[in-house]
Backbone as a printed PyTorch tensor [residue, N CA C, xyz], in Angstrom:
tensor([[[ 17.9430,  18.7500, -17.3250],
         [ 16.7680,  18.4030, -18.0830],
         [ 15.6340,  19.2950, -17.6160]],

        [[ 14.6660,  19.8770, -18.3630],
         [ 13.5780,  20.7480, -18.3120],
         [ 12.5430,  19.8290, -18.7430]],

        [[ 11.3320,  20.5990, -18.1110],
         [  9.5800,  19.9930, -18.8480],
         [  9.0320,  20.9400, -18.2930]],

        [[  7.7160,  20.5750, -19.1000],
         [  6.9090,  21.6150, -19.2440],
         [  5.3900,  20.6110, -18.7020]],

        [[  4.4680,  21.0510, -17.7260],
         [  3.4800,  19.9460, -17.5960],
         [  2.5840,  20.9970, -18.2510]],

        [[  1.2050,  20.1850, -18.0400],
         [ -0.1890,  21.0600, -18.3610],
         [ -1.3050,  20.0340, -17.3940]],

        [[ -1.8670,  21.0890, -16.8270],
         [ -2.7070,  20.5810, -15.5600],
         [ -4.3420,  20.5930, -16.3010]],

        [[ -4.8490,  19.7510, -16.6930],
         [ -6.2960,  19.6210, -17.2150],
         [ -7.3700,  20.3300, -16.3330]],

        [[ -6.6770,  20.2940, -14.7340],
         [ -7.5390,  20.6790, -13.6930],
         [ -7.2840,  22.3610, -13.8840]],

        [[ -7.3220,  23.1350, -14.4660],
         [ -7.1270,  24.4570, -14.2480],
         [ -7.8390,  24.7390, -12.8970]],

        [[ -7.0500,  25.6960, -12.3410],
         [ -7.8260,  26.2910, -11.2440],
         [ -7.4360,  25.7510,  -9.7200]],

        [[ -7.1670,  24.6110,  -9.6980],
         [ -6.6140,  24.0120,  -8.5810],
         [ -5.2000,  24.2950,  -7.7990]],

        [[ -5.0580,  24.9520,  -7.0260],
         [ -3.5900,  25.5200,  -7.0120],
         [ -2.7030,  24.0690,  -6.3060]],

        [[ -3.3530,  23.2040,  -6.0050],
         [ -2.1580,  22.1020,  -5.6200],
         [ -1.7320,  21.2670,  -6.6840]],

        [[ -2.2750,  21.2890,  -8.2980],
         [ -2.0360,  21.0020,  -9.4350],
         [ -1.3300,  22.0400, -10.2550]],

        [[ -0.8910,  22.8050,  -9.5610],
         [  0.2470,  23.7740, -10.4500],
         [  0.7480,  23.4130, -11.7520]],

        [[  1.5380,  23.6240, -12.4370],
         [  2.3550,  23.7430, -13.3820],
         [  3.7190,  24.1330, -13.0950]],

        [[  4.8050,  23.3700, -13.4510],
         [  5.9050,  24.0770, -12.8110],
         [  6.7410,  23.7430, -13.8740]],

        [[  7.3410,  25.1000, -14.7470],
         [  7.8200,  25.3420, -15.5610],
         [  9.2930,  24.9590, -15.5820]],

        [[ 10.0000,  25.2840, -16.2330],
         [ 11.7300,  24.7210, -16.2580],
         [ 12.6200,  24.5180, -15.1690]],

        [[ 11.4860,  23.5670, -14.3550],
         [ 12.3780,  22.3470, -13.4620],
         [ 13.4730,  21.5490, -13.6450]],

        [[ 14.0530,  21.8310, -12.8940],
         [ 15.3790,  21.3750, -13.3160],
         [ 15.8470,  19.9500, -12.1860]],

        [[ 15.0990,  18.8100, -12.9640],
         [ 15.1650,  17.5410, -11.9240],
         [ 16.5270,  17.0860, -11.2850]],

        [[ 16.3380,  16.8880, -10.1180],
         [ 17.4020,  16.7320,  -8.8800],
         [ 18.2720,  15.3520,  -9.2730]],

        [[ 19.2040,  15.2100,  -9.6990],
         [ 20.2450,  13.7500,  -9.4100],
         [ 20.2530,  13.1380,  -8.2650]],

        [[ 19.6970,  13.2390,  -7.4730],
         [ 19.4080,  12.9050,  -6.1200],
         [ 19.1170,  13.3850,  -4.8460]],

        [[ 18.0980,  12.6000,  -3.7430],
         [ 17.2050,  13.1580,  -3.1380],
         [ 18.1030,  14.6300,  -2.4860]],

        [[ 17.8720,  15.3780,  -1.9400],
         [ 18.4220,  16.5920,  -1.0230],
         [ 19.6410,  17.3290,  -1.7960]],

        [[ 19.8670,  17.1090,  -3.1580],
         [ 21.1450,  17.5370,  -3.9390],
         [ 20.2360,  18.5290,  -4.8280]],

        [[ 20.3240,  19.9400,  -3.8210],
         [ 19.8580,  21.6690,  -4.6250],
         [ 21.0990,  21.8520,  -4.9650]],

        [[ 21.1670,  22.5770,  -6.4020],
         [ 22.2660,  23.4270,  -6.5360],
         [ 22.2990,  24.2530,  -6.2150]],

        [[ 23.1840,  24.7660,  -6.0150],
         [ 23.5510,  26.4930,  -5.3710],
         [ 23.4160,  27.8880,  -6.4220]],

        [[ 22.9340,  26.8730,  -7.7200],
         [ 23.0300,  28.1870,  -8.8700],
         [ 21.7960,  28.5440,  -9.0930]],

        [[ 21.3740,  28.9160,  -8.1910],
         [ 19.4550,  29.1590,  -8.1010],
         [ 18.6990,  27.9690,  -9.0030]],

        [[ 19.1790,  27.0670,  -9.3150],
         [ 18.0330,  26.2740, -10.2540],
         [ 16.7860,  25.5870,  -9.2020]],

        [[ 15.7300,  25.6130,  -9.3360],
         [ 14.8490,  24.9190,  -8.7460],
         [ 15.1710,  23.3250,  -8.8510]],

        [[ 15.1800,  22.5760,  -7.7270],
         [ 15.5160,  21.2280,  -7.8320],
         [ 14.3190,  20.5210,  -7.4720]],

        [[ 13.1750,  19.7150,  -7.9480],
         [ 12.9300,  18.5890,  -7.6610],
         [ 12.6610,  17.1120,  -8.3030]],

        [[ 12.1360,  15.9960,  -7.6410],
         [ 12.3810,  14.6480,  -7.9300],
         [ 11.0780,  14.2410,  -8.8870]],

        [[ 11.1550,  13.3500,  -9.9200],
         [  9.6850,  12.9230, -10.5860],
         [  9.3050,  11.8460, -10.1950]],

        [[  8.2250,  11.5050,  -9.3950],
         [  7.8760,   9.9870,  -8.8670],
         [  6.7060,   9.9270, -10.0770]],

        [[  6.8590,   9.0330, -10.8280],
         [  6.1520,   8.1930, -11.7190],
         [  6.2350,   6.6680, -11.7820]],

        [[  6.4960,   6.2090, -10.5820],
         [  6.1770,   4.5320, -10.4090],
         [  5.5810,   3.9840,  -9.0530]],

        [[  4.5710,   3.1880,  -9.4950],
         [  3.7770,   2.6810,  -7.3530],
         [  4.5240,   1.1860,  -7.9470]],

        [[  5.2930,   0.7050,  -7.0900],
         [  6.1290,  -0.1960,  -7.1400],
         [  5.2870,  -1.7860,  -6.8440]],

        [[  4.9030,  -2.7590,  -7.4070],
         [  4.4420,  -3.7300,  -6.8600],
         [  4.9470,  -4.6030,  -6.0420]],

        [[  6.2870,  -4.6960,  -5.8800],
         [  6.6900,  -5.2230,  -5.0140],
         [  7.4840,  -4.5640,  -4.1240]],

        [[  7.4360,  -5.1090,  -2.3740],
         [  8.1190,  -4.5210,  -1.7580],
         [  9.3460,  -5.1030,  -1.2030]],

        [[ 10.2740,  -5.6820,  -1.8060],
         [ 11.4760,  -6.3670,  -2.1070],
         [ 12.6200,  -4.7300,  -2.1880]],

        [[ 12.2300,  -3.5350,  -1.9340],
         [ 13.3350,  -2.5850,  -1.7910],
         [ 13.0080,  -2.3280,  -0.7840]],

        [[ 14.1200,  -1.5070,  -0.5180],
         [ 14.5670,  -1.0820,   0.9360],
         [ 14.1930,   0.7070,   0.3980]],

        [[ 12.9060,   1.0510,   0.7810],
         [ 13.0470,   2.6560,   0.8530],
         [ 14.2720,   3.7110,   1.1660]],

        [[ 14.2780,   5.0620,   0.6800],
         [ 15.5650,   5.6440,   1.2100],
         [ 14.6000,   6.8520,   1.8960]],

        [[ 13.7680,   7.2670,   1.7730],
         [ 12.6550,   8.6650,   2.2710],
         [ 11.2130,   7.9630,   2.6460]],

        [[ 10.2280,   8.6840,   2.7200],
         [  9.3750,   8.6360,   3.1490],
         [  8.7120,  10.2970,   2.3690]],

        [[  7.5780,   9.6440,   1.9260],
         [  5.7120,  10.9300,   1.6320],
         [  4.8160,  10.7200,   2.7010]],

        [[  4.5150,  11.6510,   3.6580],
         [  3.3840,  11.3990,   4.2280],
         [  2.1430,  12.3750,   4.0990]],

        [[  1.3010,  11.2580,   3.7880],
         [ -0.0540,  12.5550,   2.5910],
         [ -1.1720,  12.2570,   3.2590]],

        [[ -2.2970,  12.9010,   4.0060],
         [ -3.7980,  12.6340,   4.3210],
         [ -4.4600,  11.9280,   3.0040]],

        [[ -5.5790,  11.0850,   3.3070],
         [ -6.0700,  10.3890,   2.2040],
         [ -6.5870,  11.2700,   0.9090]],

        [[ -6.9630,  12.7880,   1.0770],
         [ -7.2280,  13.4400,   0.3360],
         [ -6.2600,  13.5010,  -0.5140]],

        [[ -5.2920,  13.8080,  -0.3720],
         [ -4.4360,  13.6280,  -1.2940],
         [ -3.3200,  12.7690,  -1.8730]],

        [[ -3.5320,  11.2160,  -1.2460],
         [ -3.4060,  10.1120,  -1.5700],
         [ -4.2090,   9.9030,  -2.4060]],

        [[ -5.0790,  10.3330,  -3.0330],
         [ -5.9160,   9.8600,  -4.1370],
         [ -5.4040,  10.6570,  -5.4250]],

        [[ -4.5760,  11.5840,  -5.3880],
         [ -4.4660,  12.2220,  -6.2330],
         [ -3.4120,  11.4600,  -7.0280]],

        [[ -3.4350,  11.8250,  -8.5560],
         [ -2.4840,  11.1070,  -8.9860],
         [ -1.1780,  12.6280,  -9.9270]],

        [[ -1.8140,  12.9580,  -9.6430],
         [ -0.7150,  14.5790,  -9.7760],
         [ -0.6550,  15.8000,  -8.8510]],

        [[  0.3610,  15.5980,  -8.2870],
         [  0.3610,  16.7360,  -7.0660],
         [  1.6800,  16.8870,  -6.8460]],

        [[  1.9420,  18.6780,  -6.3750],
         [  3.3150,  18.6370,  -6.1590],
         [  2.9620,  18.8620,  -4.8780]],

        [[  4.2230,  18.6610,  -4.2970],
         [  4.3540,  17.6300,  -2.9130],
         [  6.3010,  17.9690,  -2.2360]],

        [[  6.0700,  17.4040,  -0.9220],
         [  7.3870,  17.5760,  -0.6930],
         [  7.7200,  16.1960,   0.7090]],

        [[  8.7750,  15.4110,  -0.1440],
         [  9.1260,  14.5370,   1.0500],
         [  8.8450,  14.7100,   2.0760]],

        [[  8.8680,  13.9510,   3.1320],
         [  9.2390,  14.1570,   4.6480],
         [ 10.8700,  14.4250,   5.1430]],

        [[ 11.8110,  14.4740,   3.9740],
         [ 13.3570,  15.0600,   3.8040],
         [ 13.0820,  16.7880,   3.2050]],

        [[ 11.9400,  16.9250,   3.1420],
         [ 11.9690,  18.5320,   2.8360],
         [ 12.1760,  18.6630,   0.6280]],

        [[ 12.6520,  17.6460,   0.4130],
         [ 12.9220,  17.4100,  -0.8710],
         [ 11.5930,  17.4520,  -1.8790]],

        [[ 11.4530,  18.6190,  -2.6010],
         [ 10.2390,  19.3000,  -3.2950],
         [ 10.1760,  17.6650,  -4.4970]],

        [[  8.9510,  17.2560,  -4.2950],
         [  8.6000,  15.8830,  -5.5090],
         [  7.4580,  16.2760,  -6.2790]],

        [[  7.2580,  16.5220,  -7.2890],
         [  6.2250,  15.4700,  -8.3060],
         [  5.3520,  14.2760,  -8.5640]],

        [[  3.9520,  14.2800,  -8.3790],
         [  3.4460,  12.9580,  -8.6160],
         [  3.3080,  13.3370,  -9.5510]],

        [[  3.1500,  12.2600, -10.8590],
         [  3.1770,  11.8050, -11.7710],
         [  2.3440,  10.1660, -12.3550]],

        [[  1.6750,   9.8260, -11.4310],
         [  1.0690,   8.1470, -11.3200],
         [ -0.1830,   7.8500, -12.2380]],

        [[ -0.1810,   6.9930, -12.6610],
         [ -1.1630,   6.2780, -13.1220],
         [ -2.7550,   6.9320, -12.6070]],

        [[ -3.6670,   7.3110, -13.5360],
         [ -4.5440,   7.9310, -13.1870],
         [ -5.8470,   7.1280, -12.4160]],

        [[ -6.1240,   7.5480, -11.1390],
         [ -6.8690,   6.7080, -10.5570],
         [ -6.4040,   5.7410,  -9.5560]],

        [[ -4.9500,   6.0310,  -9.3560],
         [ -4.1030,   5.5630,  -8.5030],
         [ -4.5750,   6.0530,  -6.9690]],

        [[ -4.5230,   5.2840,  -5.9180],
         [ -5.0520,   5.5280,  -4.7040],
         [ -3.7200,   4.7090,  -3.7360]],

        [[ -3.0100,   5.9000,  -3.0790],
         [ -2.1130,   4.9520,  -2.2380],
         [ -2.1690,   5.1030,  -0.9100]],

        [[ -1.9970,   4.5300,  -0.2630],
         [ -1.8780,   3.0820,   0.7290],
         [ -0.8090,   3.6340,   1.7720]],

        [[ -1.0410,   3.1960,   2.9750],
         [  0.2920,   3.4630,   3.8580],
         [  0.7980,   2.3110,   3.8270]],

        [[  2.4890,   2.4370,   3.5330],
         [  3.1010,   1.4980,   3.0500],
         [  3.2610,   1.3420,   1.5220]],

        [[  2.9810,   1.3500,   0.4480],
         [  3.0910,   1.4500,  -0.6720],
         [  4.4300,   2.1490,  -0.7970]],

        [[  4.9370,   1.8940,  -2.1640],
         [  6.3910,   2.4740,  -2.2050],
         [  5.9940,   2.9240,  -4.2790]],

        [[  6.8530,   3.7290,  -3.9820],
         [  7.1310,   4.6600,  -4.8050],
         [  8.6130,   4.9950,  -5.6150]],

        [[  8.7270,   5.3280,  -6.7780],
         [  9.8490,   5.0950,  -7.5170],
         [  9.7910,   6.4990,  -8.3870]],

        [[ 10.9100,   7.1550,  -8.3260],
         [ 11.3320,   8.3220,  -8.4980],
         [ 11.9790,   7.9320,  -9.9390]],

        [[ 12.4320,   8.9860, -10.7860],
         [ 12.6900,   8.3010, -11.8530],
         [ 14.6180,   8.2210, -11.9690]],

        [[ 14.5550,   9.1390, -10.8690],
         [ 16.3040,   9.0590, -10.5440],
         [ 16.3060,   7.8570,  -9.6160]],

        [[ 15.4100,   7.3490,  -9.6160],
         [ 15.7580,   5.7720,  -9.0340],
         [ 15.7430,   5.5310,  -7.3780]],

        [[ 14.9010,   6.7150,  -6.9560],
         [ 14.9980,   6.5250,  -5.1780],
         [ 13.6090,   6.3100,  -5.0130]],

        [[ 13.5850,   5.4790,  -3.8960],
         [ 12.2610,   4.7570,  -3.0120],
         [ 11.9300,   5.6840,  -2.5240]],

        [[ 10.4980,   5.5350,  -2.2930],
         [  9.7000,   6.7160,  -1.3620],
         [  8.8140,   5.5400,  -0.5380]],

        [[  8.7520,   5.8270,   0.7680],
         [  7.7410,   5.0000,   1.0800],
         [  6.2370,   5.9420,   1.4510]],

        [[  5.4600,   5.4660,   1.5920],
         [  4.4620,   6.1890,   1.8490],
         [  3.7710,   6.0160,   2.7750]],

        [[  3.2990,   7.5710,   3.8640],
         [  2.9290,   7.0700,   5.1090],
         [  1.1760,   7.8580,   5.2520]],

        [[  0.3910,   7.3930,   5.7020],
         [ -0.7970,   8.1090,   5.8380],
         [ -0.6950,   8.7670,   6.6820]],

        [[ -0.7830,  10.1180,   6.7240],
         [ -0.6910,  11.2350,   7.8080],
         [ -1.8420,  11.2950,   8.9870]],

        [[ -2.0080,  11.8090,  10.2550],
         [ -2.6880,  11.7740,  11.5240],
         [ -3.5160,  12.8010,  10.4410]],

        [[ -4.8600,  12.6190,  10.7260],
         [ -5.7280,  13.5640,   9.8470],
         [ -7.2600,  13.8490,  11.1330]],

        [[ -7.7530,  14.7270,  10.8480],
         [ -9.0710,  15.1260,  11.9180],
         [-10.3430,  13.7550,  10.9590]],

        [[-10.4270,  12.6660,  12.1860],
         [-11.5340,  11.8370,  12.0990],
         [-12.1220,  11.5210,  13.1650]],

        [[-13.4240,  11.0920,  12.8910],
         [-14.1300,  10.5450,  14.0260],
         [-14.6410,   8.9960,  13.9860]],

        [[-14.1140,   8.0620,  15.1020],
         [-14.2900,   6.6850,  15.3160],
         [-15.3850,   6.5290,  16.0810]],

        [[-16.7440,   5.9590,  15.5720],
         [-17.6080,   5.5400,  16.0490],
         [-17.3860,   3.8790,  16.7340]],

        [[-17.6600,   3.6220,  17.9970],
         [-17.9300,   2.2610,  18.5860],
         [-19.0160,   2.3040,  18.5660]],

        [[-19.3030,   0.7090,  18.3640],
         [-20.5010,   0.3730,  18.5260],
         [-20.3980,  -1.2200,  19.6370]],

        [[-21.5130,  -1.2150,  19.9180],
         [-21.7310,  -2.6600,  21.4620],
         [-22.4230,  -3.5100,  20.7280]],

        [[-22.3930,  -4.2540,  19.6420],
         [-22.7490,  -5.2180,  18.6100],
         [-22.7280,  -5.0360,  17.5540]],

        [[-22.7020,  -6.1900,  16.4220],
         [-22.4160,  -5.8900,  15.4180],
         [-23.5300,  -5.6730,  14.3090]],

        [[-25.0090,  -5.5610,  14.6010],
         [-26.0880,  -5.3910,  14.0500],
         [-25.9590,  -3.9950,  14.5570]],

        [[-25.5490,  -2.6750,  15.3630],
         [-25.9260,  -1.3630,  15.1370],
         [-24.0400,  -0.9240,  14.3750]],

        [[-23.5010,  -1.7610,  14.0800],
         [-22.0310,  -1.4610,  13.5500],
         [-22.1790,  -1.0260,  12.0340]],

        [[-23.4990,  -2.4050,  11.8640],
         [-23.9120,  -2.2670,  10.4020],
         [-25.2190,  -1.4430,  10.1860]],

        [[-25.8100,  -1.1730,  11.1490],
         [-26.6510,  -0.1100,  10.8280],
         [-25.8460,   1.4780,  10.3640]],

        [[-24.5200,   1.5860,  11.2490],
         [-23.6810,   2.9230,  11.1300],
         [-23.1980,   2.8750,   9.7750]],

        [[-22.6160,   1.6210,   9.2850],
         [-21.5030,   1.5650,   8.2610],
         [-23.1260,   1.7440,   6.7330]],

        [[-24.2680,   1.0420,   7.1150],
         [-24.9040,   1.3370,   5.9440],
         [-25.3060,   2.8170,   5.8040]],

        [[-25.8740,   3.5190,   6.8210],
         [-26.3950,   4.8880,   6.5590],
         [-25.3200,   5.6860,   6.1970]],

        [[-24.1670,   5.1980,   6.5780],
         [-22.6210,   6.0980,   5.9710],
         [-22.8050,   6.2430,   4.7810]],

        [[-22.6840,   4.8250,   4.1520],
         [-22.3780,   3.9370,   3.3350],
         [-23.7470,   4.8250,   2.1160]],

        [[-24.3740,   5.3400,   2.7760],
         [-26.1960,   5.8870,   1.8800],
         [-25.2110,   7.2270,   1.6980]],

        [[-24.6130,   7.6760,   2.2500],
         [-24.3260,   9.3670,   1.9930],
         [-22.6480,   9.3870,   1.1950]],

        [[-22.4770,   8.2300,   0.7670],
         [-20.9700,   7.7490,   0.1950],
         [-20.2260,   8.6500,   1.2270]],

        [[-20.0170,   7.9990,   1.8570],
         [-18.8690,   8.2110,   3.5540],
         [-17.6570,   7.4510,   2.9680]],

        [[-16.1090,   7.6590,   2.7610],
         [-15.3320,   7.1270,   2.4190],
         [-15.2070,   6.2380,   4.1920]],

        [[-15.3120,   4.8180,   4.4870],
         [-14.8450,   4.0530,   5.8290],
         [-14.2000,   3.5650,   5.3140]],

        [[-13.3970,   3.3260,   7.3580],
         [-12.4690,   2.6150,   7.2130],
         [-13.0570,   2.1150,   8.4540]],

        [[-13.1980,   0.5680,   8.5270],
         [-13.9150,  -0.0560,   9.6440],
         [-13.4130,  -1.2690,   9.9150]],

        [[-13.2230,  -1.2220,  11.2210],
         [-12.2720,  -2.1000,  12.0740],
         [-13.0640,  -2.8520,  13.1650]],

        [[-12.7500,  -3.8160,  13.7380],
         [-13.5840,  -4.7020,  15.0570],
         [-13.9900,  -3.5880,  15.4190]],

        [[-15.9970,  -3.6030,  15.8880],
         [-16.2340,  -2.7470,  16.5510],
         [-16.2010,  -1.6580,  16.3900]],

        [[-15.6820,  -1.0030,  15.4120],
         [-15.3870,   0.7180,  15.2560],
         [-15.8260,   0.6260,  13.5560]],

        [[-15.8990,   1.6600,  13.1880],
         [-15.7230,   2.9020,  12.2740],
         [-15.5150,   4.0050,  11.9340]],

        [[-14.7590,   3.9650,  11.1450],
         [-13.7670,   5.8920,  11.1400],
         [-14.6350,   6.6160,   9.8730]],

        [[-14.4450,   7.7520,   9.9080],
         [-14.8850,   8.2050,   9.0460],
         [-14.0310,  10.1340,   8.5970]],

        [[-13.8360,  10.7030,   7.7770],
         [-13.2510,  11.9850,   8.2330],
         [-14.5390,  12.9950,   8.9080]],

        [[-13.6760,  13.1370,  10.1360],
         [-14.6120,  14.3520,  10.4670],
         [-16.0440,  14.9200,   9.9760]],

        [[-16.7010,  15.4040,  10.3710],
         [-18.1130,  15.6580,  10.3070],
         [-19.0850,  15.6140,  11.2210]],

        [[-19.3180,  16.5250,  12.0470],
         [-20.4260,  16.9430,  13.0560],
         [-21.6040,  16.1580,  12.7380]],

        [[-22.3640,  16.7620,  11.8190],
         [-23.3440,  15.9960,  11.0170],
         [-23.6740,  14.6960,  11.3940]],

        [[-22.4550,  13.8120,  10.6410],
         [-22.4440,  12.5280,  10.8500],
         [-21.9800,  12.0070,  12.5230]],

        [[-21.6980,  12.6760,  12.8260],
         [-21.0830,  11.9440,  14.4180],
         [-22.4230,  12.4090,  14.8580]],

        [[-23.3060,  13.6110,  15.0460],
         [-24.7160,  13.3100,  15.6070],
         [-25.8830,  12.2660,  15.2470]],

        [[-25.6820,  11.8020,  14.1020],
         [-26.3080,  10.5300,  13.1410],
         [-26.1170,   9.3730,  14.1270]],

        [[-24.1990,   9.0110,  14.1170],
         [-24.5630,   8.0940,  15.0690],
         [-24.6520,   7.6790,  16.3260]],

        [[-24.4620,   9.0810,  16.9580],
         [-24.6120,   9.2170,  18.2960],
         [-26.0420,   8.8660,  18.4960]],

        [[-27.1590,   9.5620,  17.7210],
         [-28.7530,   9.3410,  17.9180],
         [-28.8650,   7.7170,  17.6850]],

        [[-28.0740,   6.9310,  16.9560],
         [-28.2910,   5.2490,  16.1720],
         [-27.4410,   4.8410,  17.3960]],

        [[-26.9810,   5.3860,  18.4930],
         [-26.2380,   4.8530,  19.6790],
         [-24.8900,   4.4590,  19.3340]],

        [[-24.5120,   5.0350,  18.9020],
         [-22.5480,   4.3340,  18.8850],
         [-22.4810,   5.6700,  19.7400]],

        [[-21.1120,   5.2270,  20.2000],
         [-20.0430,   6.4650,  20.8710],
         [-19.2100,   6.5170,  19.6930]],

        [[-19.1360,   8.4840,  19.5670],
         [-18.0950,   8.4560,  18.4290],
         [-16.9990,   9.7860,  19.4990]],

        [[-16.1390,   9.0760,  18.7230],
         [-14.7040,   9.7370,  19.4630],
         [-13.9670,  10.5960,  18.1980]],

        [[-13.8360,  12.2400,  18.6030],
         [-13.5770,  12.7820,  17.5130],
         [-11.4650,  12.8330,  17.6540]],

        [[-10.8020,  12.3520,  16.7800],
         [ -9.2940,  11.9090,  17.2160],
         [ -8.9240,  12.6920,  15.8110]],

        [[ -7.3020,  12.7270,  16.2800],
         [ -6.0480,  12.4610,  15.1950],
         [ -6.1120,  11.4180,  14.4440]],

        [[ -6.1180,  10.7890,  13.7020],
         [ -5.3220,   9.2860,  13.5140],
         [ -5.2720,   9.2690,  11.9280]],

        [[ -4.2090,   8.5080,  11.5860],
         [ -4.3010,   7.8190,   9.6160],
         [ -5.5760,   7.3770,   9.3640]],

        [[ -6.4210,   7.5030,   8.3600],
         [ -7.1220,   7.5590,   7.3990],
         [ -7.1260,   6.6220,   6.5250]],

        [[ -7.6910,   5.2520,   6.5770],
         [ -7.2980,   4.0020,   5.7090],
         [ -8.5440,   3.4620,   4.9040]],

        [[ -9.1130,   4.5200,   4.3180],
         [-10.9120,   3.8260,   3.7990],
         [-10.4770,   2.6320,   2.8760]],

        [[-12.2400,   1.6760,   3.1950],
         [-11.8980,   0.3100,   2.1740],
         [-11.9100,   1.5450,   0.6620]],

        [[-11.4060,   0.1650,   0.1270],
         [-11.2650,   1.1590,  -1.7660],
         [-12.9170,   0.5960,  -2.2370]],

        [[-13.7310,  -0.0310,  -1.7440],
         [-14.9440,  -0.4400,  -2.4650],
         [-14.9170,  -1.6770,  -2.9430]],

        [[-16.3270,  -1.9450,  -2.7570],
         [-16.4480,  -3.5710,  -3.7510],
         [-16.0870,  -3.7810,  -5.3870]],

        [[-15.6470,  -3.1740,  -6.1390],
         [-15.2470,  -2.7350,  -7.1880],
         [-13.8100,  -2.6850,  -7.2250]],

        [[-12.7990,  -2.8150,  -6.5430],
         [-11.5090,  -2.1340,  -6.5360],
         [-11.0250,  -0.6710,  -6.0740]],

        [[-11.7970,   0.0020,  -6.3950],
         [-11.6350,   1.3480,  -6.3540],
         [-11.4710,   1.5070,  -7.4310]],

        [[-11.5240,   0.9620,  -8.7130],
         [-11.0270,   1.8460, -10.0540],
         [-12.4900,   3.0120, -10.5300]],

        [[-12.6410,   3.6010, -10.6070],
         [-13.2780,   4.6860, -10.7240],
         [-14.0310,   5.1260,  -9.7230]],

        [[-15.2090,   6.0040,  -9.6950],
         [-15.9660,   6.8630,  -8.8510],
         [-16.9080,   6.5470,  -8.8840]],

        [[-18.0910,   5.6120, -10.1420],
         [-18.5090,   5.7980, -10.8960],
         [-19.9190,   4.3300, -10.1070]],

        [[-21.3400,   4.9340, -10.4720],
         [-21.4890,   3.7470,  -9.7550],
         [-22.4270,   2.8530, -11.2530]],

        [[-22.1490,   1.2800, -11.0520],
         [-22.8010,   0.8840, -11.9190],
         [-23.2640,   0.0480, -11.4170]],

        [[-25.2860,  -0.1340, -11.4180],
         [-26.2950,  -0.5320, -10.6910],
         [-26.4410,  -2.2790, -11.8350]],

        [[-26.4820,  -2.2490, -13.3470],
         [-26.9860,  -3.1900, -14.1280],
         [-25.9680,  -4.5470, -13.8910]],

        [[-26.0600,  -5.2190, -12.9510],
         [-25.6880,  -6.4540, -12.5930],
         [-26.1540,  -7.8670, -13.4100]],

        [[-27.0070,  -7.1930, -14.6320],
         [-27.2880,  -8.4040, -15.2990],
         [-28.2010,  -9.5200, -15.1120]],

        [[-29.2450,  -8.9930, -13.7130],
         [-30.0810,  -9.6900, -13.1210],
         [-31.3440,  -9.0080, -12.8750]],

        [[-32.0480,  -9.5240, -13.0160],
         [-33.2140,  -9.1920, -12.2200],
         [-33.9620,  -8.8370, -10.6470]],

        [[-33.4860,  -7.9890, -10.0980],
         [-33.6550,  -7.8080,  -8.5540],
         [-35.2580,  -7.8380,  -8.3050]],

        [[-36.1900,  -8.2210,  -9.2430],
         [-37.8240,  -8.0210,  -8.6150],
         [-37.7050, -10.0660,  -8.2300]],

        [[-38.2810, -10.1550,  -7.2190],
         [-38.5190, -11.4910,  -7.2570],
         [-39.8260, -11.9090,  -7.2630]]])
């Protein structure tokens, strides 16, 4: 079987186009007759009642993407294909259309974890983030954020210790869900009192 995609994003080289692919019958099964082999993941599975057979492990940057070519953690060249606006999760599972599980892992990515010694300068850090749309991920006492000099001198001066690390990348999705980017202020009320 062949397809043909078309990438709306022109210009992006991790949104390629990849012409008469010739999709794999199963995970790590290349043919030997030069055909390019890979897998189409077009399902985020709601339940986790399967037993994965692979593993994706993607930095959050490109956990947000909902089309990207990509390659297992089996080396096995994949396709996203997902629901637009899709944001996944470590742990989330994934469904190939030849019918194999992917699980999904958030990759060690360059961030910096601010501590803080109460929880009134925790929320002073997480709001001024929170002013420059900082994607957090904030835990007892801490807040992560990706990397940024900038911001780690912000809250070094507001007194947290920030620790610049490896680690997965788990921002909240927003008071909204996460379904869009988009911000909408008209709550239907009157904020003058």
């Amino acid at each position: 079987m062949t397809f043909s995609c078309h990438s709306r994003e022109s210009g992006n080289p991790v949104l390629k186009c990849f012409l008469n692919v010739r999709l794999c019958g199963q995970v790590g099964k290349n043919e030997t007759n030069g055909s390019y082999c890979m897998i189409n993941i077009t399902e985020k599975l709601s339940s986790h009642t399967v037993v994965p057979t692979t593993t994706l492990t993607l930095p959050f940057e490109l956990r947000q993407k909902s089309r990207l070519h990509t390659q297992l953690d089996d080396g096995t060249d994949a396709g996203l294909f997902l629901e637009r606006g899709t944001v996944l999760r470590d742990g989330d599972l994934l469904r190939a259309e030849n019918g194999t599980v992917i699980a999904v892992r958030a990759a060690a990515e360059d961030v910096s974890t601010a501590h803080a010694h109460d929880n009134h300068l925790l929320a002073r850090a997480c709001y001024h983030l929170g002013n420059r749309h900082v994607p957090l991920q904030i835990g007892d006492g801490w807040v992560r954020y990706q990397h940024d000099h900038v911001l780690d001198d912000m809250l070094i001066q507001l007194g947290l210790h920030v620790k610049f690390e490896r680690a997965a990348f788990e921002p909240e999705s927003g008071a909204y869900g996460g379904h869009g980017h988009g911000h909408h202020h008209d709550h239907g009320h009157d904020h003058a009192h």
